[in-house]
LUMPA-322036 format. One record per residue: x, y, z of N, C-alpha, C in turn. Coordinates in steps of 0.05 Angstrom, whole numbers, plus 5000, padded with zeros to 4 digits. Layout:
N
XYZXYZXYZ ...
//
This chain:
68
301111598400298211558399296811818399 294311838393293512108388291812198416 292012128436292712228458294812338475 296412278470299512458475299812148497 298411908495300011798513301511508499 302911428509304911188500304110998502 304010708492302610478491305310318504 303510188517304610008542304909738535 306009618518306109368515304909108540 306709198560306308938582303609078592 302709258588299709278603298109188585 298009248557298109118538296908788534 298908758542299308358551297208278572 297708488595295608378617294408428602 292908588594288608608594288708448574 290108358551289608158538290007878538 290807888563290307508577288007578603 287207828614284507848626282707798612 282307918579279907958571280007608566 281907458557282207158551280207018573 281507058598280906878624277406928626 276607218630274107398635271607268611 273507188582271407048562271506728561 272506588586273306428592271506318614 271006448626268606478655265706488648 266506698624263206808611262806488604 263706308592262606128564263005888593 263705918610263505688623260905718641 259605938660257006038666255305998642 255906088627253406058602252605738604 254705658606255505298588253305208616 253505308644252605218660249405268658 248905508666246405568660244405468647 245305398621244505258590243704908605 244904858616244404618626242404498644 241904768664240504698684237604868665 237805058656235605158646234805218618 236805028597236205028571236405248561 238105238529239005578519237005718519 235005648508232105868493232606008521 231706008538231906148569234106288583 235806218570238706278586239506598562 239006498536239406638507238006988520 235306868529233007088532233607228559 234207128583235807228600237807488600 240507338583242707488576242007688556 239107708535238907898530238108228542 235808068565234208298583237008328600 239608258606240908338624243308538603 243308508578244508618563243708958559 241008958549239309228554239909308574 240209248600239609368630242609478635 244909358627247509368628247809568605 246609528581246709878559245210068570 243810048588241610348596243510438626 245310338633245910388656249010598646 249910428626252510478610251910778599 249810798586248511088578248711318595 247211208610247011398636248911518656 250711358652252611438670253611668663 254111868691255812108684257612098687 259811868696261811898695263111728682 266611648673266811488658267011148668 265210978655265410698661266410608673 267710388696268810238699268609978709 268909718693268109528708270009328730 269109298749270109128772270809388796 270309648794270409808812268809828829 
//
């Protein structure tokens, strides 16, 4: 890889049955939300929380990490 480092298959595997489970949670919260407070609202929500989550992502001086 053009980092000088080696690709990991089985780590590989994990984060790609995390990212599975993680978009799995997302669509079931949504699914909830949507219910109690109707998409138009939920849609407009997840957008202003989208911005706030890219201006923070920007800013950061160090590199990203989420669940840390």
């Amino acid at each position: 890889s053009p980092d000088g480092l080696s690709p990991d298959p089985e780590l590989a595997r994990l984060y790609s049955g995390l990212l599975a489970c993680e978009a799995r949670h997302h669509r079931t919260y949504v699914d909830m939300a949507e219910q109690l407070f109707g998409r138009p609202l939920v849609a407009a929500r997840l957008k202003e929380l989208s911005v706030v989550e890219a201006e923070v992502v920007m800013l950061s001086e160090g590199a990203v990490r989420m669940h840390s």
